[in-house]
Backbone as ProteinMPNN parsed JSONL, in Angstrom:
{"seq_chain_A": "XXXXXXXXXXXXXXXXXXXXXXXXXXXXXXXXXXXXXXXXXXXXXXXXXXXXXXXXXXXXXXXXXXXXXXXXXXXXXXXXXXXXXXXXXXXXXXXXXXXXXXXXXXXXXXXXXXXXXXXXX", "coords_chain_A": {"N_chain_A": [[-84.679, -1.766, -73.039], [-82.338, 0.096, -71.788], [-80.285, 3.581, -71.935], [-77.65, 5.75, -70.821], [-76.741, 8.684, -71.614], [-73.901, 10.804, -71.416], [-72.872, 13.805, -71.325], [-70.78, 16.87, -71.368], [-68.247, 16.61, -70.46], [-64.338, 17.788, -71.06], [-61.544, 19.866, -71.471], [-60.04, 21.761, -69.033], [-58.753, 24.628, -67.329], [-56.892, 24.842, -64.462], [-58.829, 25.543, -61.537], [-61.212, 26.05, -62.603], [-64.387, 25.866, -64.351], [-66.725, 22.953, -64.316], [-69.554, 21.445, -66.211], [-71.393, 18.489, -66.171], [-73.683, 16.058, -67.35], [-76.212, 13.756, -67.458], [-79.025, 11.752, -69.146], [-81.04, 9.245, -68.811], [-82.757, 7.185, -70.933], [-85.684, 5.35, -72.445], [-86.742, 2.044, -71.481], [-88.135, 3.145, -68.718], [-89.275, 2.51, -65.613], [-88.821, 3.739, -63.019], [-86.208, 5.675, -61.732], [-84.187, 5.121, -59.366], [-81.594, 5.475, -56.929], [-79.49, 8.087, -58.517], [-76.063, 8.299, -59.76], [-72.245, 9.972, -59.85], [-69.21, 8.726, -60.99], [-65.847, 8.655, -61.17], [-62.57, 7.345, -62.931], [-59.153, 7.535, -62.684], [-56.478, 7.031, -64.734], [-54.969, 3.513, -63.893], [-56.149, 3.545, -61.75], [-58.706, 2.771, -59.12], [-61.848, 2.778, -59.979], [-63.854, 5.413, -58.391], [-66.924, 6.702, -56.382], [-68.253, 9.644, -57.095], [-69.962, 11.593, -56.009], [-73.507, 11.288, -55.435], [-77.326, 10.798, -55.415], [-80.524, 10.455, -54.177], [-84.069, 9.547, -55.327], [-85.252, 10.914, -53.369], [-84.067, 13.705, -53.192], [-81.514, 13.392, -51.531], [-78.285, 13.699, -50.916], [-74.756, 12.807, -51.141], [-71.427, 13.064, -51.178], [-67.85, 12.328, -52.11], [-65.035, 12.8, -50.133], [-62.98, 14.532, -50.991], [-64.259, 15.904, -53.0], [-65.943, 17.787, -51.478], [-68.061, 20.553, -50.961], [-66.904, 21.811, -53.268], [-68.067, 20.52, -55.862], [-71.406, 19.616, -56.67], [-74.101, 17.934, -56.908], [-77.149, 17.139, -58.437], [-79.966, 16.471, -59.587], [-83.317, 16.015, -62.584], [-86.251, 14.856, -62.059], [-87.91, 14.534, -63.792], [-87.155, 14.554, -66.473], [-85.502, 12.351, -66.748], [-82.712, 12.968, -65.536], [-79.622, 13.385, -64.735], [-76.926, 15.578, -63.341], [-73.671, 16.985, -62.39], [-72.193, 19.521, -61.125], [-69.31, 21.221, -61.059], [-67.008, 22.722, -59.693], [-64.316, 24.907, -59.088], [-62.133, 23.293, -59.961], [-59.286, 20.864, -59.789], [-56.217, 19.702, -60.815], [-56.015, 16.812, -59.906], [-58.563, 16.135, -60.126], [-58.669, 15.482, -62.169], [-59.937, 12.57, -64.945], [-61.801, 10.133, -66.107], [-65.528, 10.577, -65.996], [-68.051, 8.781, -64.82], [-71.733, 8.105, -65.132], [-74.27, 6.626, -63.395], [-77.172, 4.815, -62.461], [-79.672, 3.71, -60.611], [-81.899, 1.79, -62.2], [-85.769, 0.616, -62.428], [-86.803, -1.37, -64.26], [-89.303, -0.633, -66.806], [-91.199, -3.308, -67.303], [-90.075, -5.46, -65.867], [-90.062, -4.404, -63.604], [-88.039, -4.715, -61.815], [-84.979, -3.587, -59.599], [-82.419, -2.553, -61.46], [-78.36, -2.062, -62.254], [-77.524, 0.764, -64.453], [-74.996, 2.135, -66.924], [-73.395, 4.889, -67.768], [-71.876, 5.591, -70.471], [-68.862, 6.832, -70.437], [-67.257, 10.203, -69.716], [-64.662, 12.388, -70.33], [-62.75, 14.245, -68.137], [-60.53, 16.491, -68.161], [-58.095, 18.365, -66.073], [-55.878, 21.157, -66.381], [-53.107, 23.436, -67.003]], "CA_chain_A": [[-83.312, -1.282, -73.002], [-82.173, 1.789, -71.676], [-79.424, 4.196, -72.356], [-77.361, 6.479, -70.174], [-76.171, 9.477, -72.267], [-73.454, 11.555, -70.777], [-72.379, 15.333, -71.551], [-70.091, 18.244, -70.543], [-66.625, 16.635, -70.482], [-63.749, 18.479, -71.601], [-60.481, 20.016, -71.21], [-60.149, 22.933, -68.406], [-57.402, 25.026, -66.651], [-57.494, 25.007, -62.914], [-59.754, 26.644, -60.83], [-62.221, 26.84, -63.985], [-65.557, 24.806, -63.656], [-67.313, 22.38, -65.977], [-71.406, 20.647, -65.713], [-71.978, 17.034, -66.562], [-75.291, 15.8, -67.783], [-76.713, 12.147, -67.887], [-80.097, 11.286, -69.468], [-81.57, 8.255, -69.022], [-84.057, 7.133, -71.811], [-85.779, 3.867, -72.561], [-87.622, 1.483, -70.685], [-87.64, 3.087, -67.74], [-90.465, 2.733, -64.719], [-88.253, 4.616, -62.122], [-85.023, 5.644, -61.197], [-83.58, 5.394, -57.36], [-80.562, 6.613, -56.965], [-77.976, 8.343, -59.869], [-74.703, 8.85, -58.95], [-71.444, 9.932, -60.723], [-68.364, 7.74, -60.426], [-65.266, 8.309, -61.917], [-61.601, 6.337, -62.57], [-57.821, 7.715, -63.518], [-55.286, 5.442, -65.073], [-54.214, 3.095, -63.294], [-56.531, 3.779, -60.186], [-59.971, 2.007, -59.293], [-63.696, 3.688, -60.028], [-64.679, 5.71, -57.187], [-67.959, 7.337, -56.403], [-67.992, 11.251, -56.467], [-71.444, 12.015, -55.739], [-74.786, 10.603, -55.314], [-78.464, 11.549, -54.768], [-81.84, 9.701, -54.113], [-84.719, 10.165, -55.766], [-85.659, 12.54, -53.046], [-82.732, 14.772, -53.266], [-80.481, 12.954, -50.43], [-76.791, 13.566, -51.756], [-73.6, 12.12, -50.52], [-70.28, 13.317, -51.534], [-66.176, 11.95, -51.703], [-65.029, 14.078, -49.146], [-62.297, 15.624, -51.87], [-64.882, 17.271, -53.766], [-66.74, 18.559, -50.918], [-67.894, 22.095, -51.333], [-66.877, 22.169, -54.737], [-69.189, 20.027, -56.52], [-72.468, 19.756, -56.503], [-75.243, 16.654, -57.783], [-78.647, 17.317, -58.993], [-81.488, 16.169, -60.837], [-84.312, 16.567, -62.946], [-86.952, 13.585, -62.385], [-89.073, 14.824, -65.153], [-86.43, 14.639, -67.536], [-84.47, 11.281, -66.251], [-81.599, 13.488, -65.646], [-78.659, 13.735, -63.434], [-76.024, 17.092, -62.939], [-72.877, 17.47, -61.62], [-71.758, 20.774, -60.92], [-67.918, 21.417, -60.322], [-66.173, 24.22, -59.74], [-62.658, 25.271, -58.38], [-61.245, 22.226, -60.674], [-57.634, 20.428, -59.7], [-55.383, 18.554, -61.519], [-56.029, 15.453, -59.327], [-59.831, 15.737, -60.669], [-58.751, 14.493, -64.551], [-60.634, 11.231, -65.277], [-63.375, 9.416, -66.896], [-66.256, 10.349, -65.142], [-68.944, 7.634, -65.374], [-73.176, 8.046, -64.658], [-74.524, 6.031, -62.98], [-78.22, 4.904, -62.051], [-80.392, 2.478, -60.169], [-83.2, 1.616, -63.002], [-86.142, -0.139, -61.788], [-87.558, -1.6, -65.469], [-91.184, -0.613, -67.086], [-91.996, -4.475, -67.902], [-89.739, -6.364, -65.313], [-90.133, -3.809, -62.273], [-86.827, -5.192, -61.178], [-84.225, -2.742, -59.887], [-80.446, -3.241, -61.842], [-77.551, -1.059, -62.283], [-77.173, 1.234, -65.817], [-73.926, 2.853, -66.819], [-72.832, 5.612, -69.268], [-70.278, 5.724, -71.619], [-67.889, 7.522, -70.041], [-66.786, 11.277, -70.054], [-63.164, 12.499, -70.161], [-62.506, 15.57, -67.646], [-58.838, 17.034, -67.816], [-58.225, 19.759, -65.712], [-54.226, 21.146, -67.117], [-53.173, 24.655, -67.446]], "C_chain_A": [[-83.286, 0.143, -72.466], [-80.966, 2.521, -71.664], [-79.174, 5.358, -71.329], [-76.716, 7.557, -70.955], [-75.37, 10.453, -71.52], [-73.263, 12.921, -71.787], [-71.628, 16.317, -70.54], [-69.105, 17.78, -70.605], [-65.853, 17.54, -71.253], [-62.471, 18.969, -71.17], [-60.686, 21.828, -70.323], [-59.213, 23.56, -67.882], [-58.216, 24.787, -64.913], [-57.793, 25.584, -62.197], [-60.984, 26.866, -61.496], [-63.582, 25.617, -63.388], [-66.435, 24.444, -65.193], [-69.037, 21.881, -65.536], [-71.29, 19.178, -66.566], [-73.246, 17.131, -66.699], [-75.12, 14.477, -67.918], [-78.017, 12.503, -68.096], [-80.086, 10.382, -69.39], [-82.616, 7.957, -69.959], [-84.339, 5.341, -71.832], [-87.196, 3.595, -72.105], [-88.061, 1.66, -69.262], [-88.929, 3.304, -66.778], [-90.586, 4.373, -63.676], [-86.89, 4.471, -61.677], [-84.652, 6.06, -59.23], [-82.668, 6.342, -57.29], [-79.938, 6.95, -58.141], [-77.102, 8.338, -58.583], [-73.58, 9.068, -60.395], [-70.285, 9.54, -60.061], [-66.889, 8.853, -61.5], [-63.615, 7.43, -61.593], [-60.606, 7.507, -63.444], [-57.485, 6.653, -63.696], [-54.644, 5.064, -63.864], [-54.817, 3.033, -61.984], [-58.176, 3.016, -60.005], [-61.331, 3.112, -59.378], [-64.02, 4.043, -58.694], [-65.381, 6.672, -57.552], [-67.388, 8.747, -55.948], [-69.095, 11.612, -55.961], [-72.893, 11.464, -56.297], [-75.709, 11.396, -54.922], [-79.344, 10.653, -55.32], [-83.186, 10.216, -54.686], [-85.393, 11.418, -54.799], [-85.322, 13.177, -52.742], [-81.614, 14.191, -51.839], [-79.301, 13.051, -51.148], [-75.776, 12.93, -50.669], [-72.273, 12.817, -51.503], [-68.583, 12.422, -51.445], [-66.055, 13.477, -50.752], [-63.667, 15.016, -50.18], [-63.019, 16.521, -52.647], [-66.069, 18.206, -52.801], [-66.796, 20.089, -50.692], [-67.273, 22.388, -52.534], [-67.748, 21.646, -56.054], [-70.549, 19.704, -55.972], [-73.55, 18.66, -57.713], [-76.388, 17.578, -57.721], [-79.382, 16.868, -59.499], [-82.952, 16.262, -61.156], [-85.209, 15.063, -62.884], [-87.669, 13.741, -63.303], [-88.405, 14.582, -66.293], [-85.255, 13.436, -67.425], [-82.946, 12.149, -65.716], [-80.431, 13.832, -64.081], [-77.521, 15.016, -63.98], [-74.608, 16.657, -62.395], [-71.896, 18.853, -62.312], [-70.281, 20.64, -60.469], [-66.863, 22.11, -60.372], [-64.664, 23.642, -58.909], [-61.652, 23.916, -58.814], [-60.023, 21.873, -60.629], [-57.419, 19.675, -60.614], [-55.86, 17.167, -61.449], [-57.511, 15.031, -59.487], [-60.194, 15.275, -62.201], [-59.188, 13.064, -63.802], [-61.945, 11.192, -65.671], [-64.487, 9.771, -66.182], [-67.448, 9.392, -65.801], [-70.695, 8.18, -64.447], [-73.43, 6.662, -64.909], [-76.131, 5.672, -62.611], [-78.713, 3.624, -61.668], [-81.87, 2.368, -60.964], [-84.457, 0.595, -62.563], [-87.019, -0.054, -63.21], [-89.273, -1.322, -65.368], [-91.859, -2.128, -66.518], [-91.769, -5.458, -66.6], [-90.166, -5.537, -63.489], [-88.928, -4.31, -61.432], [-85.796, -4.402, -61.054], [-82.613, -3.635, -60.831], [-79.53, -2.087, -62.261], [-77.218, -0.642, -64.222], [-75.792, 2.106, -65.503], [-74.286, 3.586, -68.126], [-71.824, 5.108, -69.57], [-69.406, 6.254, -71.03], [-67.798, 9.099, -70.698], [-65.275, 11.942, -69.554], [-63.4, 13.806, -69.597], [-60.563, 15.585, -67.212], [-58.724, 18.84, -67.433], [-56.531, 19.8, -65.625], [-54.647, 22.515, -67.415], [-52.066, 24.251, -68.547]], "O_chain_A": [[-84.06, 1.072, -72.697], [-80.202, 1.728, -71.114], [-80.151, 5.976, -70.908], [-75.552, 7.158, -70.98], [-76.098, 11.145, -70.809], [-73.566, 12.866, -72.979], [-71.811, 16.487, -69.335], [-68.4, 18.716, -70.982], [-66.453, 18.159, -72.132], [-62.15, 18.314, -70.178], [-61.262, 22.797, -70.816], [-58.297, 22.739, -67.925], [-59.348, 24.652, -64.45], [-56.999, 26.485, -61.926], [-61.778, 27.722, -61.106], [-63.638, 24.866, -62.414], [-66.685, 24.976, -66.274], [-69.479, 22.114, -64.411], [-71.049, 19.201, -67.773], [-73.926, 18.071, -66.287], [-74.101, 13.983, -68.398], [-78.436, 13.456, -67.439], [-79.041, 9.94, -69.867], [-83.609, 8.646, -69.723], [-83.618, 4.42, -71.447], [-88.245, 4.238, -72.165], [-88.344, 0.681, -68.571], [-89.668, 4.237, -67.089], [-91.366, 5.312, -63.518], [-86.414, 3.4, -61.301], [-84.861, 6.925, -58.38], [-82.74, 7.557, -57.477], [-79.803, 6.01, -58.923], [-77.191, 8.356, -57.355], [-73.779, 8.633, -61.529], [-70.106, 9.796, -58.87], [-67.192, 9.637, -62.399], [-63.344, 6.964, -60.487], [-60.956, 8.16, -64.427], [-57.836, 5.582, -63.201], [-54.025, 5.752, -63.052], [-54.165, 2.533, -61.067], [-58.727, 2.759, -61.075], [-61.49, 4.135, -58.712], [-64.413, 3.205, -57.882], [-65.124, 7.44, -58.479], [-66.592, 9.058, -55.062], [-68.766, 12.275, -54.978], [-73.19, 11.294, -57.48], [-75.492, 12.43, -54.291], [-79.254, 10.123, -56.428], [-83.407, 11.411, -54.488], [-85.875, 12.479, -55.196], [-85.923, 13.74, -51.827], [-80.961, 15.088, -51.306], [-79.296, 12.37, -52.174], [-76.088, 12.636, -49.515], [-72.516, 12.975, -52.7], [-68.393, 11.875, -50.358], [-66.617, 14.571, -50.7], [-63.542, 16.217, -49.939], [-62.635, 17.648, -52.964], [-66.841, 19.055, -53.247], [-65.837, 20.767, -50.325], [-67.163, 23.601, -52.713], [-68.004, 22.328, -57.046], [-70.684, 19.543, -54.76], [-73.632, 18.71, -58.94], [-76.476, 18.597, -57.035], [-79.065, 17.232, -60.632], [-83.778, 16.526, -60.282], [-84.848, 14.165, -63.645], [-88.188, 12.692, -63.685], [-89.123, 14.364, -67.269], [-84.176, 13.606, -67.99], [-82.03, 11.338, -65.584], [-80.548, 14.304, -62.951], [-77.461, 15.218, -65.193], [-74.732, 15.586, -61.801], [-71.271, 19.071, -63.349], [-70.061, 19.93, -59.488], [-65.904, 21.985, -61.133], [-64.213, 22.601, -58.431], [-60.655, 23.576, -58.177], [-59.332, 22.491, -61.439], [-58.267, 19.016, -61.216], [-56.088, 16.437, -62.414], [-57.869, 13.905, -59.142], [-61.135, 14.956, -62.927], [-58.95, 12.612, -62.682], [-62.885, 11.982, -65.586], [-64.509, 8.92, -65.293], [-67.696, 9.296, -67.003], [-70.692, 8.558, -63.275], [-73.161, 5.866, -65.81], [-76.558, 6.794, -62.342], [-78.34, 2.578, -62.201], [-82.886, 2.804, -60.423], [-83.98, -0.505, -62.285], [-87.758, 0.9, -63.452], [-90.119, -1.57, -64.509], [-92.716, -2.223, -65.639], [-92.693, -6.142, -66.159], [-90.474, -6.163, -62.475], [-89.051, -4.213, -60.211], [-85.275, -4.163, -62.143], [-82.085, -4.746, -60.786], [-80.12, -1.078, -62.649], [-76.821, -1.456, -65.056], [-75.465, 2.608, -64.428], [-74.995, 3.274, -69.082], [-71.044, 4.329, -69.021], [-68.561, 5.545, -71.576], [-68.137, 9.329, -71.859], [-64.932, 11.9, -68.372], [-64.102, 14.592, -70.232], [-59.793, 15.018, -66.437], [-59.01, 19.898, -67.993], [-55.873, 18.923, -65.065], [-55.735, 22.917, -67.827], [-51.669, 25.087, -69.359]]}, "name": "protein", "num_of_chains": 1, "seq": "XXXXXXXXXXXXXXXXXXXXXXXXXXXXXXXXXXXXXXXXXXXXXXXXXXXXXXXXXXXXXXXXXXXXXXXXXXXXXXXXXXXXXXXXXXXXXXXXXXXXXXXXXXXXXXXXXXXXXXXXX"}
């Protein structure tokens, strides 16, 4: 089994800047890519930013130049960095990862739990 633990959500004014955290723990051989996703009400899950295990990132082009992916392979861990925070950036954000099992060596997709970001003055 393995577990995606998120951190950092929270409530912000705009312009202010927050950090996400995912851990991965478990069973885990190796991770490919993370990425962080998220969804508003009412709207479908889209990807905000991605990166490969050997630092390749990808961005939505709305948060470009304001956020920023990362991670720690030593520590399963994925980042996102995101400054200069809008309104139109409230929602769930979701981690994401491509796990490739200890036992089965088979890649398959893990999720977090979700984290609530509201950015409201």
């Amino acid at each position: 089994q393995v577990q995606l633990v998120e951190s950092g959500g929270g409530l912000v004014q705009p312009g202010g800047s927050l950090r996400l955290s995912c851990a991965a723990s478990g069973s885990i051989f190796s991770i490919n890519t993370m990425g962080w996703y998220r969804q508003a009400p009412g709207k479908q899950r889209d990807l905000v930013a991605a990166i490969t295990s050997g630092g390749s990132t990808n961005y939505l082009d709305s948060v470009k130049g304001r956020f920023t992916i990362s991670r720690d392979n030593a520590k399963n861990t994925v980042y996102l960095q995101m400054n200069s925070l809008k309104p139109e950036d409230t929602a769930v954000y979701y981690c994401n990862a491509d796990i490739v099992g200890v036992y089965s060596l088979i890649e398959y997709d893990a999720w977090g739990q979700g984290t609530q970001v509201t950015v409201s003055s």
